[in-house]
Each structure stands twice: as structure tokens, then as C-alpha cells.
Biotite code that builds the C-alpha atoms (Angstrom):
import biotite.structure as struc

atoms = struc.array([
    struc.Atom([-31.721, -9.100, 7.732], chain_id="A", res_id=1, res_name="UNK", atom_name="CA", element="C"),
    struc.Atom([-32.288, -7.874, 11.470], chain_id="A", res_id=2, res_name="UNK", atom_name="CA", element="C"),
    struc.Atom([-29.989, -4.548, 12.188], chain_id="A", res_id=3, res_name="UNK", atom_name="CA", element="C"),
    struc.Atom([-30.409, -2.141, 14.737], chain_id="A", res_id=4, res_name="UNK", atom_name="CA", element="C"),
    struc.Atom([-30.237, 0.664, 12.085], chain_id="A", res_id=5, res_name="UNK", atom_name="CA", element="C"),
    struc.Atom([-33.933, -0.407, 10.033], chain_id="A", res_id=6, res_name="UNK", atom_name="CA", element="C"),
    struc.Atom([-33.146, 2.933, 9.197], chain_id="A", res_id=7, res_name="UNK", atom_name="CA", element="C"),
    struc.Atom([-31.608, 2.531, 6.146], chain_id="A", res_id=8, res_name="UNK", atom_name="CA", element="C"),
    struc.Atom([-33.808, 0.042, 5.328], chain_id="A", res_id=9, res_name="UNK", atom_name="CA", element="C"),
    struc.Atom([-36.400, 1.864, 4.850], chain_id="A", res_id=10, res_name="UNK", atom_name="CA", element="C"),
    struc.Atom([-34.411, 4.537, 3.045], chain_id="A", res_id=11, res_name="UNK", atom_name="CA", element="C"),
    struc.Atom([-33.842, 1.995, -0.346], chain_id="A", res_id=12, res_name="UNK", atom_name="CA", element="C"),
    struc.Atom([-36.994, 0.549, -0.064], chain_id="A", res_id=13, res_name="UNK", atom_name="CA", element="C"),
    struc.Atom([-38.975, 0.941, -3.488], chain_id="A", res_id=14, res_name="UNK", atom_name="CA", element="C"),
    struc.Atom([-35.266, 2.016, -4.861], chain_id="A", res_id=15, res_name="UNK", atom_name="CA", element="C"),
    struc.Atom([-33.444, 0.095, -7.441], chain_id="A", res_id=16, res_name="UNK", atom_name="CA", element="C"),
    struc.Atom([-29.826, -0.665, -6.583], chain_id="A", res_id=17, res_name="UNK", atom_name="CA", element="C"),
    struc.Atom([-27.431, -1.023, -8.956], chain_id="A", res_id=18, res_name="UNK", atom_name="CA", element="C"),
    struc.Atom([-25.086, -4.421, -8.586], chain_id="A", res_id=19, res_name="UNK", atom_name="CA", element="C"),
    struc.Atom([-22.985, -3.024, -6.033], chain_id="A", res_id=20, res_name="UNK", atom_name="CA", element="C"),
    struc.Atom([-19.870, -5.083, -6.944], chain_id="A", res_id=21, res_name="UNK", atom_name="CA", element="C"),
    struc.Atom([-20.265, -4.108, -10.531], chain_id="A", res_id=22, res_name="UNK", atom_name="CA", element="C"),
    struc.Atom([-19.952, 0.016, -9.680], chain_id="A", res_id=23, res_name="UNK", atom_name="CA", element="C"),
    struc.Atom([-16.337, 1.085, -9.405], chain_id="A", res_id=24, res_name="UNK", atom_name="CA", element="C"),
    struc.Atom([-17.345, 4.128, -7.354], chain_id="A", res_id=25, res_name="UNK", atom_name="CA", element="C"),
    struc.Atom([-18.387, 1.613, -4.764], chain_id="A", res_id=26, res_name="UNK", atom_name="CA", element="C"),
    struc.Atom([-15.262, 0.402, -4.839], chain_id="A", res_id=27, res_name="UNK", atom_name="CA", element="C"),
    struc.Atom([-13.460, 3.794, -4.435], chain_id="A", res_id=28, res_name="UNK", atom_name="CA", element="C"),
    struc.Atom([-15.522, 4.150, -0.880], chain_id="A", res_id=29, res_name="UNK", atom_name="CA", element="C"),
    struc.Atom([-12.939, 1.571, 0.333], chain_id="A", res_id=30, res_name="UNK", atom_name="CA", element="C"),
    struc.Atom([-10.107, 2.534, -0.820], chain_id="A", res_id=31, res_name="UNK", atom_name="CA", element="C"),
    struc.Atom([-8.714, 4.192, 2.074], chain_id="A", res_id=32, res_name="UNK", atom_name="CA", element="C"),
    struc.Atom([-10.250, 2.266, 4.989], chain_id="A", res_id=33, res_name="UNK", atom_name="CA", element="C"),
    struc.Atom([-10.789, -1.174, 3.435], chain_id="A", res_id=34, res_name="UNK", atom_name="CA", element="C"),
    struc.Atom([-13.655, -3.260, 3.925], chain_id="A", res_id=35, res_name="UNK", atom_name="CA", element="C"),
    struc.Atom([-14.998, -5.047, 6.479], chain_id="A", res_id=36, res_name="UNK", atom_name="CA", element="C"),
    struc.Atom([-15.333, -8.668, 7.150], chain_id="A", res_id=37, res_name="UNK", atom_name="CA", element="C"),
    struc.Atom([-18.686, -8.899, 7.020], chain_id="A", res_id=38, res_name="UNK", atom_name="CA", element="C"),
    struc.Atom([-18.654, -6.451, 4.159], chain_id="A", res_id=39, res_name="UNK", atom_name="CA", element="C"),
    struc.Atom([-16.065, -9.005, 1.911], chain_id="A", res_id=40, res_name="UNK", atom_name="CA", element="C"),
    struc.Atom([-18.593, -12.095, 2.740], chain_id="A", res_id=41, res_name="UNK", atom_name="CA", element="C"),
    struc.Atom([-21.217, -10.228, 1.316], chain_id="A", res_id=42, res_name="UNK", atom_name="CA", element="C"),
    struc.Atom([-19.379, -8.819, -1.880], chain_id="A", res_id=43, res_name="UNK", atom_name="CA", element="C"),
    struc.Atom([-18.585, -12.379, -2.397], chain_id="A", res_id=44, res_name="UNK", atom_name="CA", element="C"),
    struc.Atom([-21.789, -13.926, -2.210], chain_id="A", res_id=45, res_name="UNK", atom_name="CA", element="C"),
    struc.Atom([-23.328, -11.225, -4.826], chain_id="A", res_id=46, res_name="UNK", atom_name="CA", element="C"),
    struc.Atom([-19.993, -12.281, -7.093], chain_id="A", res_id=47, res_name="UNK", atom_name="CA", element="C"),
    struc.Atom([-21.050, -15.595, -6.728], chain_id="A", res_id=48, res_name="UNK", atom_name="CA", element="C"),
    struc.Atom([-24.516, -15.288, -7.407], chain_id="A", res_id=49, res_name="UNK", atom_name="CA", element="C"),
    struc.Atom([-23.568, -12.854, -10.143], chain_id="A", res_id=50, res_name="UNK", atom_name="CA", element="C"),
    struc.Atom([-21.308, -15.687, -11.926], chain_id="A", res_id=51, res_name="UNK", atom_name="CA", element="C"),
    struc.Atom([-24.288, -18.416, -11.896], chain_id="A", res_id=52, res_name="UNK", atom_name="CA", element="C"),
    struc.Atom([-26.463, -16.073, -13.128], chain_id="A", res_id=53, res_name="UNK", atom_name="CA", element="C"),
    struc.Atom([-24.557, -15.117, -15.952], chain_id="A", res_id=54, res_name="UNK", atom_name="CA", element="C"),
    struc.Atom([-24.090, -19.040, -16.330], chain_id="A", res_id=55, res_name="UNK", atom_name="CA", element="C"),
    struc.Atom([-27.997, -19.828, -16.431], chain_id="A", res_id=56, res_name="UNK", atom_name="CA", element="C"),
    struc.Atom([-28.100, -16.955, -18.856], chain_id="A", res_id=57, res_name="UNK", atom_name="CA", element="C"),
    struc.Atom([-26.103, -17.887, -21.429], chain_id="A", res_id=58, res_name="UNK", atom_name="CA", element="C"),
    struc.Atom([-27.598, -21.567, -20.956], chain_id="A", res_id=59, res_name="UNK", atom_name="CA", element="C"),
    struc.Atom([-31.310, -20.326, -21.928], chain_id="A", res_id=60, res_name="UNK", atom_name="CA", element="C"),
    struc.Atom([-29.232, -18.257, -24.653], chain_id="A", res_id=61, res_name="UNK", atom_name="CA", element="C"),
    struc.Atom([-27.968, -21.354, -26.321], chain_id="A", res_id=62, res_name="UNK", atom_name="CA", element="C"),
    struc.Atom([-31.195, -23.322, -25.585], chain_id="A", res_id=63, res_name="UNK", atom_name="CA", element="C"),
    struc.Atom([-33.103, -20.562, -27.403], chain_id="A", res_id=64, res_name="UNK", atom_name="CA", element="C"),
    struc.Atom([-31.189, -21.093, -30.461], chain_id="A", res_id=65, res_name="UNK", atom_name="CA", element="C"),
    struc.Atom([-31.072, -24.401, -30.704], chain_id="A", res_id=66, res_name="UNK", atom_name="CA", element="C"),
    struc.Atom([-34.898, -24.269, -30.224], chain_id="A", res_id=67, res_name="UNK", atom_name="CA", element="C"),
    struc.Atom([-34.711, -21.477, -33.471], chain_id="A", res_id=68, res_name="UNK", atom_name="CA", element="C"),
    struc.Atom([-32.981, -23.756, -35.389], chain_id="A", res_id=69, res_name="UNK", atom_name="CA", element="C"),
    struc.Atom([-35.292, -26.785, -34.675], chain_id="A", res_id=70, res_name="UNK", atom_name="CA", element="C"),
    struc.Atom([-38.173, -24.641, -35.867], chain_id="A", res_id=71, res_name="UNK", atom_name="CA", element="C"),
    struc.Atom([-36.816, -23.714, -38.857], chain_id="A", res_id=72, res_name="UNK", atom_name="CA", element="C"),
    struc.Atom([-35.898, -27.288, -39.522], chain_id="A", res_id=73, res_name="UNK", atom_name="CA", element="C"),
    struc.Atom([-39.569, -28.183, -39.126], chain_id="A", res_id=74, res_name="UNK", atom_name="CA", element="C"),
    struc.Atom([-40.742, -25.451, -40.840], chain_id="A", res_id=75, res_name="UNK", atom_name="CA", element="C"),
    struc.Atom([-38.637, -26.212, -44.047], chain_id="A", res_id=76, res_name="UNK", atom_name="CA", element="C"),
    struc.Atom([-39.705, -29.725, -44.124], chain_id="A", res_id=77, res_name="UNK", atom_name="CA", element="C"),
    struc.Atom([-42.948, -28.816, -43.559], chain_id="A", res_id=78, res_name="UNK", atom_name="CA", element="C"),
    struc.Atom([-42.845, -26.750, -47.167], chain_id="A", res_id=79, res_name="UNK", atom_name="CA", element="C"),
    struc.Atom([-41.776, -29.622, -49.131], chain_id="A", res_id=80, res_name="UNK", atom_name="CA", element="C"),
    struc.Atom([-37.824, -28.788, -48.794], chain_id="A", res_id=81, res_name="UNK", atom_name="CA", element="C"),
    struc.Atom([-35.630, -32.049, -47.784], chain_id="A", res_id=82, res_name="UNK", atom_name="CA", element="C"),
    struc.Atom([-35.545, -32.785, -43.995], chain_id="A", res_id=83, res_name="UNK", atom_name="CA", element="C"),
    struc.Atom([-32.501, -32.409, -42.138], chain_id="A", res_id=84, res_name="UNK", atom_name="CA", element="C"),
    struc.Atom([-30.153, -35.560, -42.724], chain_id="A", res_id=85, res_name="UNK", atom_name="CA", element="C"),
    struc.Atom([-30.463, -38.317, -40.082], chain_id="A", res_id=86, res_name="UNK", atom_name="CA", element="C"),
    struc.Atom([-33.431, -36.582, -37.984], chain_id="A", res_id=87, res_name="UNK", atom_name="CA", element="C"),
    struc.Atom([-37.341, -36.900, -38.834], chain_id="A", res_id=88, res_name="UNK", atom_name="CA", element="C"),
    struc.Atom([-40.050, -34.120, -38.406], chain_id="A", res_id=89, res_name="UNK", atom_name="CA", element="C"),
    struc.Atom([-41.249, -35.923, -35.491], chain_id="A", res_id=90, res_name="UNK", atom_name="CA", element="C"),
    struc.Atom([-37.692, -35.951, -33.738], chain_id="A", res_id=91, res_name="UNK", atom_name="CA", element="C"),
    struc.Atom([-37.215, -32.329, -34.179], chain_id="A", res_id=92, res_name="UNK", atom_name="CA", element="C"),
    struc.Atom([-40.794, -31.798, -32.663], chain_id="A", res_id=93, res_name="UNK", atom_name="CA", element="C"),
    struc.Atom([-39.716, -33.716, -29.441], chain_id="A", res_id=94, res_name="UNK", atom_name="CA", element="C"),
    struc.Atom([-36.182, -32.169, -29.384], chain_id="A", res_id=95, res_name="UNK", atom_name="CA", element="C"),
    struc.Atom([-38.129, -29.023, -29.310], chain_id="A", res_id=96, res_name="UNK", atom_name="CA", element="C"),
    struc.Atom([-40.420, -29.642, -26.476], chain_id="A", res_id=97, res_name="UNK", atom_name="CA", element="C"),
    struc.Atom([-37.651, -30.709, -24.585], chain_id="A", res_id=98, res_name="UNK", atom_name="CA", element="C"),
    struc.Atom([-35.677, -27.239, -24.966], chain_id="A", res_id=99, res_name="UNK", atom_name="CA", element="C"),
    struc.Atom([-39.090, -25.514, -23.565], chain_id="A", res_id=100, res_name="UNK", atom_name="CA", element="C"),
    struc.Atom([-39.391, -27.875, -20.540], chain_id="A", res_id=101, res_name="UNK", atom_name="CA", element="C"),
    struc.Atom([-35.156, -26.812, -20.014], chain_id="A", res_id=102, res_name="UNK", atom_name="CA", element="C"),
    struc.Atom([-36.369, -23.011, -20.989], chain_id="A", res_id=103, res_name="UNK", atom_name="CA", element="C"),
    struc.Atom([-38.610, -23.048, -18.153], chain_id="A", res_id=104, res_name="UNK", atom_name="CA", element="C"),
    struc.Atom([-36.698, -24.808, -15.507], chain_id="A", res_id=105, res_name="UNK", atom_name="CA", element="C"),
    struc.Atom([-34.229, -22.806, -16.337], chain_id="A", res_id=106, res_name="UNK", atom_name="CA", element="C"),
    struc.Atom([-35.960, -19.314, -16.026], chain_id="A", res_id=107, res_name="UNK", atom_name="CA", element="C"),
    struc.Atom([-37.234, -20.872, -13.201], chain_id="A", res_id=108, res_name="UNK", atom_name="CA", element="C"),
    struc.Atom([-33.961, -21.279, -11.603], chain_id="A", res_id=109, res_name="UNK", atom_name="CA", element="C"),
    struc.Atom([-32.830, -17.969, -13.209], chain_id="A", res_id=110, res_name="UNK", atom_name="CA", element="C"),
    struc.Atom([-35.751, -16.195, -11.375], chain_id="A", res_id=111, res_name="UNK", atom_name="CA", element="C"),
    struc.Atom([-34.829, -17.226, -8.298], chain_id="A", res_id=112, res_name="UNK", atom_name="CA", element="C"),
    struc.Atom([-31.241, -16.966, -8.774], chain_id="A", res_id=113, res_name="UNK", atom_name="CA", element="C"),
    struc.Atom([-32.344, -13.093, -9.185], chain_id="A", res_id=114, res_name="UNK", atom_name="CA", element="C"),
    struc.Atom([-34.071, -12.616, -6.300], chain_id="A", res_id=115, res_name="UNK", atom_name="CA", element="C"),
    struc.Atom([-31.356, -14.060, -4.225], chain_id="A", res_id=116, res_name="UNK", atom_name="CA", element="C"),
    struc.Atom([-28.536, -11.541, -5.699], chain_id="A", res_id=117, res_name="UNK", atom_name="CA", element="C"),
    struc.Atom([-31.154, -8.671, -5.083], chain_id="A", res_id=118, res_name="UNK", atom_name="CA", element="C"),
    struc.Atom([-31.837, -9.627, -1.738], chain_id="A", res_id=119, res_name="UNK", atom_name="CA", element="C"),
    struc.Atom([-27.778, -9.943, -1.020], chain_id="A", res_id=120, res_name="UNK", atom_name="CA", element="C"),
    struc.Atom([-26.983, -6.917, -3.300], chain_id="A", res_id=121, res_name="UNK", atom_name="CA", element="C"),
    struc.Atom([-29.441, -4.515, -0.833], chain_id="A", res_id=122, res_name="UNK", atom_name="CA", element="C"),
    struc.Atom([-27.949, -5.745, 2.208], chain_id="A", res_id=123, res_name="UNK", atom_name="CA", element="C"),
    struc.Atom([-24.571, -5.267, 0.891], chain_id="A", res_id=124, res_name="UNK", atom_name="CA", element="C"),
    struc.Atom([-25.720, -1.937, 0.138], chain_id="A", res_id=125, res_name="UNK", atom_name="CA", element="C"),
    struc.Atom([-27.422, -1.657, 4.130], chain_id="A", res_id=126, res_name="UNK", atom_name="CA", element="C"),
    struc.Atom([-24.019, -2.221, 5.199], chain_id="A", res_id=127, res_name="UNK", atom_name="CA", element="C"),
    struc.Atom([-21.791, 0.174, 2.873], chain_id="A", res_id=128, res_name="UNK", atom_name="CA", element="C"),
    struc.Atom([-24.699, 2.870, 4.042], chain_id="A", res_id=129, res_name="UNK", atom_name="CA", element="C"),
    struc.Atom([-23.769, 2.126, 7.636], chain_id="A", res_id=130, res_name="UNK", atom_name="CA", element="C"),
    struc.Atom([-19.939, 2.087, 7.085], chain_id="A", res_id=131, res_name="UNK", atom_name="CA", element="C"),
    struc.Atom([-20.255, 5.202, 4.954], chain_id="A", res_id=132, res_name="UNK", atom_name="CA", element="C"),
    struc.Atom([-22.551, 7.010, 8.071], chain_id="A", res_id=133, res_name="UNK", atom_name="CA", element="C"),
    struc.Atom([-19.662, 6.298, 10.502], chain_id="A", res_id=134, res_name="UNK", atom_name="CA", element="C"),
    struc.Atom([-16.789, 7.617, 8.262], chain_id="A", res_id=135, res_name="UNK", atom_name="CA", element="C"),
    struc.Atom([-18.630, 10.769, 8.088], chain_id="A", res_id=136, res_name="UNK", atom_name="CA", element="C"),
    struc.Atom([-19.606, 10.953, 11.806], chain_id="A", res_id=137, res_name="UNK", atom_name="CA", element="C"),
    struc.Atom([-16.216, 10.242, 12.435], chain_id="A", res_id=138, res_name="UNK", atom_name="CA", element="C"),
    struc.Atom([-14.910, 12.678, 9.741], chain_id="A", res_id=139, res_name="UNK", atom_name="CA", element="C"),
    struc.Atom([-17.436, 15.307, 10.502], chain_id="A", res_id=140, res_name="UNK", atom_name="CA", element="C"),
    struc.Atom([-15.561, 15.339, 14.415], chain_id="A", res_id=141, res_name="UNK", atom_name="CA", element="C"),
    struc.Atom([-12.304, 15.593, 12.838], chain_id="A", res_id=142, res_name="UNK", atom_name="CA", element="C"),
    struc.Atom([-13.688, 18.424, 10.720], chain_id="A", res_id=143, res_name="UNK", atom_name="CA", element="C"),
    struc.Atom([-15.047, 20.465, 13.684], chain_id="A", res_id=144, res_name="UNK", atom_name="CA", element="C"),
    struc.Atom([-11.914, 19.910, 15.748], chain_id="A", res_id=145, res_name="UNK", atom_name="CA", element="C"),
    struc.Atom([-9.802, 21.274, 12.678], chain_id="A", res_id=146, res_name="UNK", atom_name="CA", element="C"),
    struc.Atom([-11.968, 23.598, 12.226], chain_id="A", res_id=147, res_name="UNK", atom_name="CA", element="C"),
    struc.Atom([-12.042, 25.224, 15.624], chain_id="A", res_id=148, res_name="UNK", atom_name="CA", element="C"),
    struc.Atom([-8.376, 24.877, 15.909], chain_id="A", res_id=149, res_name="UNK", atom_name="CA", element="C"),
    struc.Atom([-8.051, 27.292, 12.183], chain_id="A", res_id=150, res_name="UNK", atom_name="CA", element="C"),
    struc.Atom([-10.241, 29.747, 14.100], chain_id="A", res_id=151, res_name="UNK", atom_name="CA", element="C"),
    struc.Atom([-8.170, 29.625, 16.841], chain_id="A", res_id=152, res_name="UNK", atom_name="CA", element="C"),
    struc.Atom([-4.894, 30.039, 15.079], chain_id="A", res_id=153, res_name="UNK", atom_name="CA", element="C"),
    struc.Atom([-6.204, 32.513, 12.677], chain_id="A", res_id=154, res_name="UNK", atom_name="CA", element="C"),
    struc.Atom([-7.004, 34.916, 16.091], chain_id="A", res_id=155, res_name="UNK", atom_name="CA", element="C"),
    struc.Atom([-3.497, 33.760, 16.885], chain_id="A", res_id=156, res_name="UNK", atom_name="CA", element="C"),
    struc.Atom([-2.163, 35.174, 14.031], chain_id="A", res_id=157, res_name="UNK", atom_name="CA", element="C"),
    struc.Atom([-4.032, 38.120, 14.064], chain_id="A", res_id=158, res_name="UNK", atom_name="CA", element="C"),
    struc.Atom([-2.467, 38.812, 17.700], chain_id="A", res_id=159, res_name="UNK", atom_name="CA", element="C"),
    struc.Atom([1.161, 38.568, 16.442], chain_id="A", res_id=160, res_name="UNK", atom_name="CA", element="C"),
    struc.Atom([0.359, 40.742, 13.559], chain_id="A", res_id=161, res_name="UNK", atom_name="CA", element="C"),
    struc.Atom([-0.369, 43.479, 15.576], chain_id="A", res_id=162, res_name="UNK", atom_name="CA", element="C"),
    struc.Atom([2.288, 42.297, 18.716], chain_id="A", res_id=163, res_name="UNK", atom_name="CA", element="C"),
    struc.Atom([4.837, 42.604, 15.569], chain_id="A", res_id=164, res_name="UNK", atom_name="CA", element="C"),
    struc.Atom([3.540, 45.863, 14.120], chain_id="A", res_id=165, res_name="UNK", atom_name="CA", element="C"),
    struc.Atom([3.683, 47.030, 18.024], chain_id="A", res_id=166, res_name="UNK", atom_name="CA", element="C"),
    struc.Atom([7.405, 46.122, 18.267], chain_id="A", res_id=167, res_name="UNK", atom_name="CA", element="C"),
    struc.Atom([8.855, 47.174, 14.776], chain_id="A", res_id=168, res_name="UNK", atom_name="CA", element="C"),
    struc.Atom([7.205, 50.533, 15.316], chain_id="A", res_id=169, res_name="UNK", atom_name="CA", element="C"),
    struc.Atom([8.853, 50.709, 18.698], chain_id="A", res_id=170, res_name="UNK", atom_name="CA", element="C"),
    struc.Atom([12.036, 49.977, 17.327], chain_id="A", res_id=171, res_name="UNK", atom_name="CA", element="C"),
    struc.Atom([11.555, 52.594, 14.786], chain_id="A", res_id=172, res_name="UNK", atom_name="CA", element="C"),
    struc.Atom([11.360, 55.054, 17.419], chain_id="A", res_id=173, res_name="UNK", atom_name="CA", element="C"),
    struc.Atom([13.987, 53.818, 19.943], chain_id="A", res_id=174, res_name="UNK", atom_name="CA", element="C"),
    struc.Atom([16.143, 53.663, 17.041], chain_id="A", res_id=175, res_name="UNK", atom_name="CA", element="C"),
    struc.Atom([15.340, 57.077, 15.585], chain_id="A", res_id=176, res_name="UNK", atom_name="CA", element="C"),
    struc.Atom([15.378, 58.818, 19.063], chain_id="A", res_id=177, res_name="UNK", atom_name="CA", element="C"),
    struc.Atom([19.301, 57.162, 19.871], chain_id="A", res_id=178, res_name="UNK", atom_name="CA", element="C"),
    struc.Atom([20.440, 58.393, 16.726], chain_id="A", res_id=179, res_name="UNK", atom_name="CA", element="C"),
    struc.Atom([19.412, 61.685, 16.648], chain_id="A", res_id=180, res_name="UNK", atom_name="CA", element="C"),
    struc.Atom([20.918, 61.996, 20.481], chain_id="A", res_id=181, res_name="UNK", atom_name="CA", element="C"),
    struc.Atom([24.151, 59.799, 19.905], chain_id="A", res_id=182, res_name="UNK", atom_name="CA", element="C"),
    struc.Atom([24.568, 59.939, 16.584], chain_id="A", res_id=183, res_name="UNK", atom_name="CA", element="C"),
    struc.Atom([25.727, 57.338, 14.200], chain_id="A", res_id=184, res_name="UNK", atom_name="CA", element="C"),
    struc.Atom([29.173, 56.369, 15.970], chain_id="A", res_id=185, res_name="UNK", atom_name="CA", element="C"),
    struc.Atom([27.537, 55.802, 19.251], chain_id="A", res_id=186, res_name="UNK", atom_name="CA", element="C"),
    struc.Atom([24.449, 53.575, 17.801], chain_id="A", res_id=187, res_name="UNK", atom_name="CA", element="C"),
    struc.Atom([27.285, 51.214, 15.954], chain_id="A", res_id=188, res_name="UNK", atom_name="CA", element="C"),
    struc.Atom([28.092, 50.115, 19.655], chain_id="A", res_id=189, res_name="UNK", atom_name="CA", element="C"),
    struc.Atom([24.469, 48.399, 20.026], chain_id="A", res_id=190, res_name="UNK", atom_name="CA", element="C"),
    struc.Atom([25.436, 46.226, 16.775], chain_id="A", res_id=191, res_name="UNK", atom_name="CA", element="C"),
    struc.Atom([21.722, 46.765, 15.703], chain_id="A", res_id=192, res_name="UNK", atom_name="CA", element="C"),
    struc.Atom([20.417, 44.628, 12.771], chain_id="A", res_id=193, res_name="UNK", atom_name="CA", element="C"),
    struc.Atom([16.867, 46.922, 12.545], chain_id="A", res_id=194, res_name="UNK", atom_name="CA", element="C"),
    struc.Atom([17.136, 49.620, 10.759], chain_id="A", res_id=195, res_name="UNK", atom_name="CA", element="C"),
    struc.Atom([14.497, 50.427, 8.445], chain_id="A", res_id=196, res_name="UNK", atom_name="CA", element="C"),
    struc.Atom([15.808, 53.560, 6.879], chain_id="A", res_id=197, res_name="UNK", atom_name="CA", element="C"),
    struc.Atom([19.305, 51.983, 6.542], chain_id="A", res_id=198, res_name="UNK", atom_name="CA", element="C"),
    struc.Atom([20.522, 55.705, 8.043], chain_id="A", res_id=199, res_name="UNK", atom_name="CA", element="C"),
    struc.Atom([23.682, 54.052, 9.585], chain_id="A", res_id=200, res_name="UNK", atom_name="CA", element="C"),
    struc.Atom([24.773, 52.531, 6.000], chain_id="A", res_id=201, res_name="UNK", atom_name="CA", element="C"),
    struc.Atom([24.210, 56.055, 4.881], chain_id="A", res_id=202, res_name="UNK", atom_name="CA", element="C"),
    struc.Atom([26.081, 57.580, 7.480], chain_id="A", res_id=203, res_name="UNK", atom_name="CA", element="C"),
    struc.Atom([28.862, 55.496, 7.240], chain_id="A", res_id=204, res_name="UNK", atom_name="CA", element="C"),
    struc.Atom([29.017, 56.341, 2.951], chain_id="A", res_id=205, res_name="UNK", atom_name="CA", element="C"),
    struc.Atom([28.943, 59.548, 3.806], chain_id="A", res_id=206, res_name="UNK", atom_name="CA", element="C"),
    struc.Atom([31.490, 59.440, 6.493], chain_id="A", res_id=207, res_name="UNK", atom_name="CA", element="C"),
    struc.Atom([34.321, 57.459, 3.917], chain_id="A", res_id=208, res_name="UNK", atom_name="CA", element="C"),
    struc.Atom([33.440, 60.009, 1.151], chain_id="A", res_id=209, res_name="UNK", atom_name="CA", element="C"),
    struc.Atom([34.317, 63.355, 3.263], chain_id="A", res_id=210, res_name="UNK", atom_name="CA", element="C"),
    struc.Atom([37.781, 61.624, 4.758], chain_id="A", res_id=211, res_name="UNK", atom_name="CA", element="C"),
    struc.Atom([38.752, 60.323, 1.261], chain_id="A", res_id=212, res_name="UNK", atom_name="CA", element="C"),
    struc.Atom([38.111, 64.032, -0.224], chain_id="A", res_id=213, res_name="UNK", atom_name="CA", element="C"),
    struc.Atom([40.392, 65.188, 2.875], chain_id="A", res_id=214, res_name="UNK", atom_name="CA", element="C"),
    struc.Atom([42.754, 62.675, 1.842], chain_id="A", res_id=215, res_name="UNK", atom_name="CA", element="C"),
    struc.Atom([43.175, 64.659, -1.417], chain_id="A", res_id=216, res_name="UNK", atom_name="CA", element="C"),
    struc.Atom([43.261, 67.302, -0.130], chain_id="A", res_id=217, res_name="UNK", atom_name="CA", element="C"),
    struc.Atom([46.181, 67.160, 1.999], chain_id="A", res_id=218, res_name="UNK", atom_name="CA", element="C"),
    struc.Atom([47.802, 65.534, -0.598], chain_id="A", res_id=219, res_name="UNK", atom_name="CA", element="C"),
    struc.Atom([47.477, 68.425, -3.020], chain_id="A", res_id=220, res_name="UNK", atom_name="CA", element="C"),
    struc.Atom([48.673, 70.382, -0.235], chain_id="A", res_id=221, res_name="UNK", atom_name="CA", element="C"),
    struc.Atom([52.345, 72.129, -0.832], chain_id="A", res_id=222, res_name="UNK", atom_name="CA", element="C"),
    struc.Atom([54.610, 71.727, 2.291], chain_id="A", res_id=223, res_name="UNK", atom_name="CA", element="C"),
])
């Protein structure tokens, strides 16, 4: 497989790769960008090869036992035990020279089925490693860009910290410095929401306390 990026190549080389269709954290990589075209051909080639391999397996499987039980057929008749009904030592011998000529063919074909699914099963992996490079490329940007912009805001918020500090002190003062000059009645004219010793609420308490003990007062009064 000529790429541009031999890179990665040369990075698995030696390296055994696990069937990449087989690995559900290979999977996961795709789940939020999807897979490319190229990528699905491939992942369906290794299926493919996957599924005749498993065929050709299970084929010398069953070809392997029936070969077993050939031999132990021959073997049985060969210590004096009755043969098998309908089949002769000599047919048994032939069936089982005909299961290794299919044993071989078949490995044969299984070998090569093999090195097919390796060879697509490392360029599938070529291309997830080239995929997976950009993402991060691409992610590693966004990252930066994020990251500068935090920076940025934290300074940001370090400059209205001290801008608000700045004003509420100010506003202390201003307040504290009208009230002490005008006193309470004249500061209720500025409708002012800051006050951070809540001195007009206090003034005002105060205020309805001493006229409602003059109240009594003149009501206790004699005329």
C-alpha cells in the first residue's frame, strides 16, 4: 500500500495487530466522527476475510475428526474387534488419505487466507493511525485556541475583580461622607440601593421608635 505517510508504516512494523474489527475500542474512535469511505471498504474486506476464515477453520475442524474417527476404526479392526458395518479396513485407509490431501489444501488455503486478513487488517490499522493523527492535530488547535482564550478571560476577570472592589469601596465612601453631611433624610432622596452597613434601615427604626414613644407621651399628657 503506497501512502505519503510511510510513516506509520514503519511504526507497526515487527508489531502484532490485533483484528481491528474485532476490538470495540477501535470502534469507539469513530463514534463521534464516523468513518471514512475508504476506512468502511477496508473494515469490510477484513470482515470478509474474517468470515471465510472462520469457515476454512471449522472445515479442517470437522475433517480432523472424521480423520480421528477413521483411525480408530482401523485401529479396532486391526485388534481383532469387528469392523465397522458396511466399510472394509482398506476403505477406511483411503477415506483417510483423502481427509489429509483436504487437510492440506485446506491449510493451504487457510494460510493464505491469513496472510491476506493480516495484510488488510495493518492497512486498516495505517489508516485509523492517520485519521486518529488528524483528529488530534485538529483537536490539539482547538485546545490551544481554548486555551489562550481561558488565559485571556481569567486576566479579564481578574481586572473586574479589582474594577469592582475599586467601585464598591468608592461607594462606601461617597455614601459614608453624604450621610454624615446630610444625614439620613437627605440621602433617602438619592433612592440608593448600596448600602453596606444598612445605616439608613437603622436610621429609619430608630426614627419610628422615638415618634411612637412621643406618641405616648402626649397621650399620657393631662390637658
Amino acid at each position: 500500500m503506497a501512502r505519503k505517510d510511510d510513516k506509520y508504516v514503519q511504526a507497526i512494523d515487527g508489531k502484532k495487530i490485533p483484528i481491528l474489527t474485532l476490538d470495540q475500542k477501535w470502534h469507539r474512535l469513530f463514534t463521534q466522527t464516523g468513518v471514512s469511505a475508504e476506512i468502511k471498504r477496508k473494515e469490510e474486506k477484513v470482515n470478509e476475510l474474517l468470515k471465510k476464515q472462520g469457515g476454512l477453520q471449522t472445515r479442517q475442524k470437522d475433517i480432523k475428526r472424521l480423520k480421528n474417527k477413521l483411525m480408530q476404526e482401523v485401529l479396532s479392526s486391526m485388534e481383532g474387534e469387528e469392523k465397522p458395518k458396511g466399510r472394509s479396513r482398506e476403505e477406511n485407509g483411503k477415506l483417510i488419505e483423502e481427509c489429509n490431501e483436504k487437510l492440506e489444501e485446506g491449510g493451504a488455503a487457510l494460510l493464505e487466507v491469513e496472510k491476506k486478513l493480516e495484510k488488510e487488517n495493518r492497512e486498516l490499522m495505517v489508516l485509523s493511525m492517520e485519521v486518529c493523527y488528524d483528529l488530534m492535530q485538529e483537536n490539539g488547535e482547538q485546545i490551544e485556541q481554548i486555551d489562550e482564550w481561558i488565559n485571556q478571560m481569567r486576566i479579564e476577570l481578574k481586572k473586574n475583580v479589582v474594577r469592582k472592589q475599586q467601585k464598591e469601596l468608592y461607594n462606601q465612601e461617597l455614601y459614608t461622607y453624604m450621610h454624615d453631611i446630610f444625614g439620613p433624610d437627605v440621602i433617602e432622596m438619592f433612592d440608593l440601593k448600596y448600602n453596606p452597613k444598612n445605616v439608613l434601615n437603622k436610621d429609619k427604626d430608630t426614627a419610628q421608635a422615638a415618634d411612637s414613644q412621643n406618641t405616648e407621651k402626649d397621650k399620657g399628657t393631662p390637658t
